[in-house]
LUMVOTI-592119 format. One record per residue: x, y, z of N, C-alpha, C, O, CB in turn. Coordinates in nm, 2 decimals, padded with zeros to 4 digits. Atoms other than C-alpha are relative to their C-alpha. Glycine has a CB too. Layout:
# LUMVOTI-592119
- X/Y/Z/X/Y/Z/X/Y/Z/X/Y/Z/X/Y/Z;
...
# end
This chain:
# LUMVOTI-592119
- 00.08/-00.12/00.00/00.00/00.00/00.00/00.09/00.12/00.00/00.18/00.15/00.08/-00.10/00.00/00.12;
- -00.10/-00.12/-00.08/00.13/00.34/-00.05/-00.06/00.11/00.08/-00.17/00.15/00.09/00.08/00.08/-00.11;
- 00.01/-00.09/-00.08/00.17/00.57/00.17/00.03/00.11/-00.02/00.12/00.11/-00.09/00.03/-00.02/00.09;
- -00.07/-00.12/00.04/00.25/00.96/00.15/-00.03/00.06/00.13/-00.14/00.06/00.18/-00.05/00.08/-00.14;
- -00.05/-00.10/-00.09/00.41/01.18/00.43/00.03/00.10/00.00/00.15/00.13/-00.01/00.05/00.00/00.03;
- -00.09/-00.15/00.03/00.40/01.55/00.44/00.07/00.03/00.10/00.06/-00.05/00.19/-00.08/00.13/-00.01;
- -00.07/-00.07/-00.11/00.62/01.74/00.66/00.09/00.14/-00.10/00.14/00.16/-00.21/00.13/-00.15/00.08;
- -00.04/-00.18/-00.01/00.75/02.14/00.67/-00.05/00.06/-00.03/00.01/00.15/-00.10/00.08/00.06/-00.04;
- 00.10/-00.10/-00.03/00.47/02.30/00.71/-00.01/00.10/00.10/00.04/00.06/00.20/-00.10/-00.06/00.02;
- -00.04/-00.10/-00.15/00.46/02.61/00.97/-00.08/00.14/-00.06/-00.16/00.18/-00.14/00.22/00.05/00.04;
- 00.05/-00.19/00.02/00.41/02.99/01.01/00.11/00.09/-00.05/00.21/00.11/00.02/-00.05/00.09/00.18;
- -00.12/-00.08/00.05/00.62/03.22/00.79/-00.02/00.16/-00.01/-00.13/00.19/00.05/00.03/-00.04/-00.14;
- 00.02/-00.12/00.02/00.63/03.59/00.72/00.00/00.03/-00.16/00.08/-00.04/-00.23/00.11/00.08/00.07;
- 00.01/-00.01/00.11/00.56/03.70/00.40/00.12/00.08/-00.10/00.15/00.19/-00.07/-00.11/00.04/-00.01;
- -00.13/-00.02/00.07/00.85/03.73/00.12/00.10/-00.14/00.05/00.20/-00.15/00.00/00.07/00.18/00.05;
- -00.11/00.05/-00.04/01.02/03.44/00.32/-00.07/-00.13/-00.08/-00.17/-00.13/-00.14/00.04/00.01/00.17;
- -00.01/00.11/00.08/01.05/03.07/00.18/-00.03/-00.13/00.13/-00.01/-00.12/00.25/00.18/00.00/-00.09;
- -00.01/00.14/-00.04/00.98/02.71/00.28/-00.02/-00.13/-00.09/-00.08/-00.13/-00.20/-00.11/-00.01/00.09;
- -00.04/00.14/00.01/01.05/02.36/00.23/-00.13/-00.12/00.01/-00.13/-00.17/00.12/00.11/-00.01/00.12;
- 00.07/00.12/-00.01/00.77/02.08/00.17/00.07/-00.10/-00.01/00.17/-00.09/-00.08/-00.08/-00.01/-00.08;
- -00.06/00.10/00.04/00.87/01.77/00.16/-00.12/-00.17/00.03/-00.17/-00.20/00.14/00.16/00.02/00.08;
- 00.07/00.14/00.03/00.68/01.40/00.07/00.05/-00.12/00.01/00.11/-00.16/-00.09/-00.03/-00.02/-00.12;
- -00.04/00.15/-00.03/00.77/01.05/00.19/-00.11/-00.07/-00.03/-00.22/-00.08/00.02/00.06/-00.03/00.14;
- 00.07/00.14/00.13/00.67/00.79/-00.07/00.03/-00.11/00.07/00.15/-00.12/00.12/00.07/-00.01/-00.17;
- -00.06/00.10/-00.04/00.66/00.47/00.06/-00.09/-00.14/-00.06/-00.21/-00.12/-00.08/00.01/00.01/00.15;
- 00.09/00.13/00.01/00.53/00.07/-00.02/-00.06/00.05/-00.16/-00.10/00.16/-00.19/-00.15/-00.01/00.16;
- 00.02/00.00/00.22/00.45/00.01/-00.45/00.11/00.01/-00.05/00.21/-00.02/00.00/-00.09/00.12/-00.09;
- -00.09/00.00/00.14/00.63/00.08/-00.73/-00.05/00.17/00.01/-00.15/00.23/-00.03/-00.06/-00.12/-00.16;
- -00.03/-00.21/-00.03/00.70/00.49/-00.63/00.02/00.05/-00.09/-00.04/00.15/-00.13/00.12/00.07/00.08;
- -00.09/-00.05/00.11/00.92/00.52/-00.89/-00.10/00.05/-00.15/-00.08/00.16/-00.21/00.10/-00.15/-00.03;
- 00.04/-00.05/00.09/00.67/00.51/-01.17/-00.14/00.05/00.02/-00.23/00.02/-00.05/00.01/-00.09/-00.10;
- 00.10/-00.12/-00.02/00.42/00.77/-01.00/00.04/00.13/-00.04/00.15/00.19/-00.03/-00.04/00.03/00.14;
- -00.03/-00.19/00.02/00.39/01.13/-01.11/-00.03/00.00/00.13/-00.08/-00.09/00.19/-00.12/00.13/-00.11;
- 00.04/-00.08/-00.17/00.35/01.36/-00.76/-00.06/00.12/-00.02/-00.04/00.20/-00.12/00.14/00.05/00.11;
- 00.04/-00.17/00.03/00.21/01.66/-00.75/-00.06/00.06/00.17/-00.07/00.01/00.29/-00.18/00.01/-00.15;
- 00.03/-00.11/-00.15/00.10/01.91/-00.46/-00.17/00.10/-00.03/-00.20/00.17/-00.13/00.18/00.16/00.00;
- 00.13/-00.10/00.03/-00.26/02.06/-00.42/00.02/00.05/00.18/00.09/00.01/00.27/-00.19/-00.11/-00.06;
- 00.01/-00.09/-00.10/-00.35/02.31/-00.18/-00.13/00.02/00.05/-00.20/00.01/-00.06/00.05/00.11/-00.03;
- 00.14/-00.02/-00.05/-00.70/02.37/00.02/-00.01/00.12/00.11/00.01/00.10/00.23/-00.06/-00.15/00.07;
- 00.04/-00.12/-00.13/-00.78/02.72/00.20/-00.14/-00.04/00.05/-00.23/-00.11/00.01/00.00/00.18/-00.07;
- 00.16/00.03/-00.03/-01.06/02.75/00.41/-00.12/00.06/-00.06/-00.11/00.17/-00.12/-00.02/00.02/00.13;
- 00.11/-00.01/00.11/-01.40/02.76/00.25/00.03/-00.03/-00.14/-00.05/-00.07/-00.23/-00.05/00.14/-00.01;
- -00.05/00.08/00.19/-01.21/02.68/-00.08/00.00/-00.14/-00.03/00.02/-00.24/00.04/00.17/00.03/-00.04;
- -00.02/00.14/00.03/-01.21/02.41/-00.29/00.19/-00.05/-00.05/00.29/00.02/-00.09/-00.12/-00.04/-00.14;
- -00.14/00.06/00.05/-00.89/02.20/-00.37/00.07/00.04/-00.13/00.04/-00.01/-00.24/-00.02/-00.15/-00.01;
- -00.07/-00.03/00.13/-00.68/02.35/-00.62/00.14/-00.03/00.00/00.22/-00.02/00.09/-00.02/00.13/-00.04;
- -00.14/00.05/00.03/-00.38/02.24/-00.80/00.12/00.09/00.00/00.12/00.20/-00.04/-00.01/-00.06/-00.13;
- -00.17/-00.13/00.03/00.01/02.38/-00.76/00.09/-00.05/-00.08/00.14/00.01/-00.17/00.12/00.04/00.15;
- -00.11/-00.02/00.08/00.23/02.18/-00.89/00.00/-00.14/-00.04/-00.06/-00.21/00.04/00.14/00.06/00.06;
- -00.02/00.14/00.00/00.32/01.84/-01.05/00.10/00.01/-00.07/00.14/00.11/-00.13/-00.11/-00.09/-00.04;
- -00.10/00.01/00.07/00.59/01.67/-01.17/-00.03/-00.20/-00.09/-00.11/-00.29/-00.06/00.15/00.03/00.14;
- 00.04/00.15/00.06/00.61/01.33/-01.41/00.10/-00.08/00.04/00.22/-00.05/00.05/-00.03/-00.02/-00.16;
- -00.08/00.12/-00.08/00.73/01.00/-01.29/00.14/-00.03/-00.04/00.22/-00.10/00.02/-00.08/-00.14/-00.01;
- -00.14/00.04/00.06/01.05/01.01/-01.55/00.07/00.15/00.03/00.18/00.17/-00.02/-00.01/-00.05/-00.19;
- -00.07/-00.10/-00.05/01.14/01.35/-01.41/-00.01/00.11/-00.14/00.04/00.23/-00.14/00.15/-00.06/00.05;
- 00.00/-00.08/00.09/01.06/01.48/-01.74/-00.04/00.11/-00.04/00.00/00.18/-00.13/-00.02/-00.04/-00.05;
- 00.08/-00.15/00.05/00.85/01.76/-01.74/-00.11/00.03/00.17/-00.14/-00.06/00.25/-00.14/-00.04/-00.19;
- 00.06/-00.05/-00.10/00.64/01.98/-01.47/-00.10/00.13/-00.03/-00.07/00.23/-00.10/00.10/00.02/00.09;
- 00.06/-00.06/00.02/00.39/02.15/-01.45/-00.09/00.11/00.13/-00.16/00.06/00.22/-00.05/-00.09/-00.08;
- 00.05/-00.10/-00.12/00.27/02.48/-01.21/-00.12/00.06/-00.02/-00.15/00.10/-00.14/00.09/00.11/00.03;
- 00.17/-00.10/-00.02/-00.09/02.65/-01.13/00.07/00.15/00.00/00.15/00.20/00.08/-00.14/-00.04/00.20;
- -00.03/-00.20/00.06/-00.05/03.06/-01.31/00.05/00.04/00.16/00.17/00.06/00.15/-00.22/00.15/-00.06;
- 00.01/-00.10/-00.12/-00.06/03.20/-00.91/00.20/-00.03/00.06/00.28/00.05/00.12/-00.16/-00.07/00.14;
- -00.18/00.01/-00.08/00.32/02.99/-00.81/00.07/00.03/-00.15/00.19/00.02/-00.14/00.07/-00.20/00.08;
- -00.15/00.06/00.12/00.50/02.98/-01.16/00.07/00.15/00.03/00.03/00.27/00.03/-00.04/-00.03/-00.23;
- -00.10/-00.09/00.01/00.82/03.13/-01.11/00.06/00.03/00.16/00.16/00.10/00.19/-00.07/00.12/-00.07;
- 00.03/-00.06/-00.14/00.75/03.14/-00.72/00.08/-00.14/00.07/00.18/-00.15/00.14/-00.19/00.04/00.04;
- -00.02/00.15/-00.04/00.75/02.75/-00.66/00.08/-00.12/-00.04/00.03/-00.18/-00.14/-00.11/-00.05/-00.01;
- -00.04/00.15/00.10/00.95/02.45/-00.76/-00.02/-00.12/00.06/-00.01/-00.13/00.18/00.16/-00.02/-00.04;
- 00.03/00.15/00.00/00.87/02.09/-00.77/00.07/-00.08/-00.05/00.10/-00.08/-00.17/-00.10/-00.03/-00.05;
- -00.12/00.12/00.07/01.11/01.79/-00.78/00.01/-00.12/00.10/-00.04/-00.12/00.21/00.19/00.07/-00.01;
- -00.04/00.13/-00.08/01.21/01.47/-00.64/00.10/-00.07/-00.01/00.15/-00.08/-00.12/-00.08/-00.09/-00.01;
- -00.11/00.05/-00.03/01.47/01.29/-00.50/-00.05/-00.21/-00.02/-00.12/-00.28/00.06/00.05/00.08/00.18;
- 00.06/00.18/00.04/01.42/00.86/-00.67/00.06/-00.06/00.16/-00.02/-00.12/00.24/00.11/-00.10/-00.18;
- -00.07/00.06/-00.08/01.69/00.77/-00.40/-00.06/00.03/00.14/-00.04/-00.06/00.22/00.13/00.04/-00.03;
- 00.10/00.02/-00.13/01.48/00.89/-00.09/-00.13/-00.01/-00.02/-00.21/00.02/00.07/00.00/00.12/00.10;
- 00.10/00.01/-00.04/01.19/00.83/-00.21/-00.09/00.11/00.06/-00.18/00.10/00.14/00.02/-00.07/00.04;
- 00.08/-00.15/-00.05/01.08/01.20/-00.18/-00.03/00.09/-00.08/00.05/00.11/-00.16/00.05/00.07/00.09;
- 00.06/-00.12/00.06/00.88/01.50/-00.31/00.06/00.09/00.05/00.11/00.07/00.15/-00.14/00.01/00.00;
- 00.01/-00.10/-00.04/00.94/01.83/-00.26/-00.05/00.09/-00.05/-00.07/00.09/-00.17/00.08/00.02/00.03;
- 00.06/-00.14/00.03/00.80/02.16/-00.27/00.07/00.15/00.05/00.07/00.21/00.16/-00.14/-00.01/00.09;
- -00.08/-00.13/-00.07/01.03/02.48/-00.28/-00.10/00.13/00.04/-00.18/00.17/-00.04/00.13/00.06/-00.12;
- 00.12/-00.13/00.02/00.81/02.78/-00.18/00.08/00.09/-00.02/00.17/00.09/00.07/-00.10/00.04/00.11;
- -00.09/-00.19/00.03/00.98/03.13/-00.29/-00.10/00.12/00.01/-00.19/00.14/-00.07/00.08/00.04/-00.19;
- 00.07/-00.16/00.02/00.84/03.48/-00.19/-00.13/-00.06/00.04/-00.22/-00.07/-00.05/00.00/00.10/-00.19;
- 00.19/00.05/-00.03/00.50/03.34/-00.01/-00.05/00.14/00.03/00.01/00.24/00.07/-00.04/-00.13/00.16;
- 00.09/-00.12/00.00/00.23/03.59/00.01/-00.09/-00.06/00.07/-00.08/-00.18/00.10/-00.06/00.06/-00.14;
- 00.08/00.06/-00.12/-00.05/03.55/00.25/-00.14/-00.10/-00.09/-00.22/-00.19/-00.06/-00.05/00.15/00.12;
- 00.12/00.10/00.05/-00.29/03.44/-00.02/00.01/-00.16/-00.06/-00.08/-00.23/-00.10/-00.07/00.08/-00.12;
- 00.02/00.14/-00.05/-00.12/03.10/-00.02/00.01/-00.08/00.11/00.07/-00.19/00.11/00.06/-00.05/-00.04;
- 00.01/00.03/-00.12/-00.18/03.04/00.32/-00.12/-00.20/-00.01/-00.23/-00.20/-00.06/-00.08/00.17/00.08;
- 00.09/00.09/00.07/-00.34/02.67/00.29/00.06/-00.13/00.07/00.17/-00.15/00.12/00.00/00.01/-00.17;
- -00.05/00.15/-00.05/-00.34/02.32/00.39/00.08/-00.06/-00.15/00.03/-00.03/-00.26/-00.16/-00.12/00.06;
- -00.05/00.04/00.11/-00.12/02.16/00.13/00.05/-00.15/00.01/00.15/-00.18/00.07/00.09/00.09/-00.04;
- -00.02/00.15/00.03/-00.14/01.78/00.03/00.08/-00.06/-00.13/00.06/-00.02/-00.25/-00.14/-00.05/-00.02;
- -00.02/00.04/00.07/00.06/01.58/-00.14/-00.05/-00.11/-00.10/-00.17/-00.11/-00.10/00.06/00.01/00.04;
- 00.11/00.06/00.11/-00.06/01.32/-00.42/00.13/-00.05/-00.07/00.24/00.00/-00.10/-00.12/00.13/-00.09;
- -00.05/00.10/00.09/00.07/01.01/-00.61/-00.13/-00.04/-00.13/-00.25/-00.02/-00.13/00.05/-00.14/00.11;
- 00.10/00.06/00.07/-00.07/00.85/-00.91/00.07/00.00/-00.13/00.19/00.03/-00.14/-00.13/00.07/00.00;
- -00.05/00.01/00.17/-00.05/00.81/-01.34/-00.07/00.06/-00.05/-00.16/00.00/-00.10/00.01/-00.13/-00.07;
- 00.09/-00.13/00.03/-00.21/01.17/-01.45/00.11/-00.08/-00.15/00.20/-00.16/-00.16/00.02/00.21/00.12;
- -00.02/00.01/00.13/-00.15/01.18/-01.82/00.14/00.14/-00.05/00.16/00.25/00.01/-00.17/00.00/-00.07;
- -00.13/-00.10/-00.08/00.17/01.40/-01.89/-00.04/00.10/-00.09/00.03/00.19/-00.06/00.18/-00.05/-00.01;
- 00.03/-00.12/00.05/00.01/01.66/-02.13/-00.08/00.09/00.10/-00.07/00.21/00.10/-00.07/-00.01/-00.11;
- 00.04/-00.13/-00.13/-00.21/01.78/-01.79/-00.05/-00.12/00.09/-00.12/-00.22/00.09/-00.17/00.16/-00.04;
- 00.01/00.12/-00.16/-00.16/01.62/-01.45/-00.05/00.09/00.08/-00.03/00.06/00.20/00.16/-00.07/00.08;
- 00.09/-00.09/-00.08/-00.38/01.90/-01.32/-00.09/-00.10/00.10/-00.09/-00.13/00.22/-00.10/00.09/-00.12;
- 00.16/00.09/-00.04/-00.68/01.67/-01.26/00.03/-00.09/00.15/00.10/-00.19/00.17/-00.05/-00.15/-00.15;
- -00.03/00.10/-00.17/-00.70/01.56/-00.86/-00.03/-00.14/-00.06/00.05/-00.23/-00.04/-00.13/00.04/00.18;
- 00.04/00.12/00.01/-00.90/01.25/-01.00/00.12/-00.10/-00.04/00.12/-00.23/-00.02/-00.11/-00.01/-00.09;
- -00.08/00.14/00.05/-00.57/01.09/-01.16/00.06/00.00/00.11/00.14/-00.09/00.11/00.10/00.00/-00.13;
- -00.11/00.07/-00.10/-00.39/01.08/-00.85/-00.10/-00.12/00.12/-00.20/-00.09/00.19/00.09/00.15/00.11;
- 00.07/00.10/-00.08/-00.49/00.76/-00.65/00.06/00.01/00.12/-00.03/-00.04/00.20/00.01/-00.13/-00.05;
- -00.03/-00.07/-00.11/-00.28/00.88/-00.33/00.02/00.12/00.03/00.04/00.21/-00.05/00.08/-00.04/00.04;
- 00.00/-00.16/-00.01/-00.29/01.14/-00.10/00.05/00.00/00.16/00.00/-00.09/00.24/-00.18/00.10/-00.03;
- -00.02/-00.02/-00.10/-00.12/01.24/00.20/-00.07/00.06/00.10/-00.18/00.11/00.06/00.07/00.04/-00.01;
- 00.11/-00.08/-00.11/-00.28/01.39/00.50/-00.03/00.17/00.04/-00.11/00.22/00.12/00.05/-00.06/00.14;
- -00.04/-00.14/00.01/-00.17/01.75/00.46/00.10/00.05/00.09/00.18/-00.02/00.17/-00.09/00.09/00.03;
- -00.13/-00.05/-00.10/00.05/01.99/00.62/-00.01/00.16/00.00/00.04/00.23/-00.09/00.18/-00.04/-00.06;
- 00.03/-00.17/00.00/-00.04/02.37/00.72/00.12/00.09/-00.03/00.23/00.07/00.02/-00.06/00.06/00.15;
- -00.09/-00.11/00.03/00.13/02.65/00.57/-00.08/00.13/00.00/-00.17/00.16/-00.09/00.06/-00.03/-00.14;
- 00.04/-00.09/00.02/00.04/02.98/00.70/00.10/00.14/-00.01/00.19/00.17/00.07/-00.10/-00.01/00.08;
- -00.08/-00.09/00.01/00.20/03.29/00.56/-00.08/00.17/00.05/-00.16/00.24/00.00/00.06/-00.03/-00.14;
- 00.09/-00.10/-00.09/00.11/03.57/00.82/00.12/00.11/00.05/00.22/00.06/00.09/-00.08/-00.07/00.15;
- -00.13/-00.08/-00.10/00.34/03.89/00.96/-00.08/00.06/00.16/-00.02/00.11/00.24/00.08/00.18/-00.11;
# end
């Protein structure tokens, strides 16, 4: 069964940076895409970032590009999520997500078949 672990989530000041990070575990890891969605409150689930299982290509939601990077480490078996320059309007629970999204748009929550439990990120001064 897999499993997915967020961790480095917290309270930041805005303009400053953090660190997500995803522990993949149990299947065949290797040939999942990952991606990262985010859920404020009263909001629905929207997408930030994904990446494809051959490391080949990635794909960001208009609000992070340029802001956020997305990558993974095969050898730990981990996701990450760089955050750059947070602003308070991504203040949000943010889940991570396994699965085989199609690699022209891995937008779609339905292709990921795992999901981590989240991990709060609020950016507040």
């Amino acid at each position: 069964q897999v499993q997915l672990i967020e961790s480095g989530g917290g309270l930041v000041q805005p303009g400053n940076s953090l660190r997500l990070s995803c522990l993949v575990s149990g299947g065949a890891v290797s040939r999942l895409g990952m991606a990262w969605f985010r859920q404020a409150p009263g909001k629905e689930r929207d997408f930030v970032a994904a990446i494809h299982w051959s490391n080949s290509g990635t794909q960001y939601a208009d609000s992070v590009k340029g802001r956020f990077t997305i990558s993974r480490d095969y050898a730990k078996n981990t996701g990450y999520l760089q955050m750059n320059s947070l602003e308070p309007e991504d203040t949000a629970v943010y889940y991570c997500a396994a699965g085989t999204p199609i690699t022209s748009n891995m937008r779609p929550s339905a292709a990921y078949r795992y999901w981590g439990q989240g991990t709060q990120v609020t950016v507040s001064s």
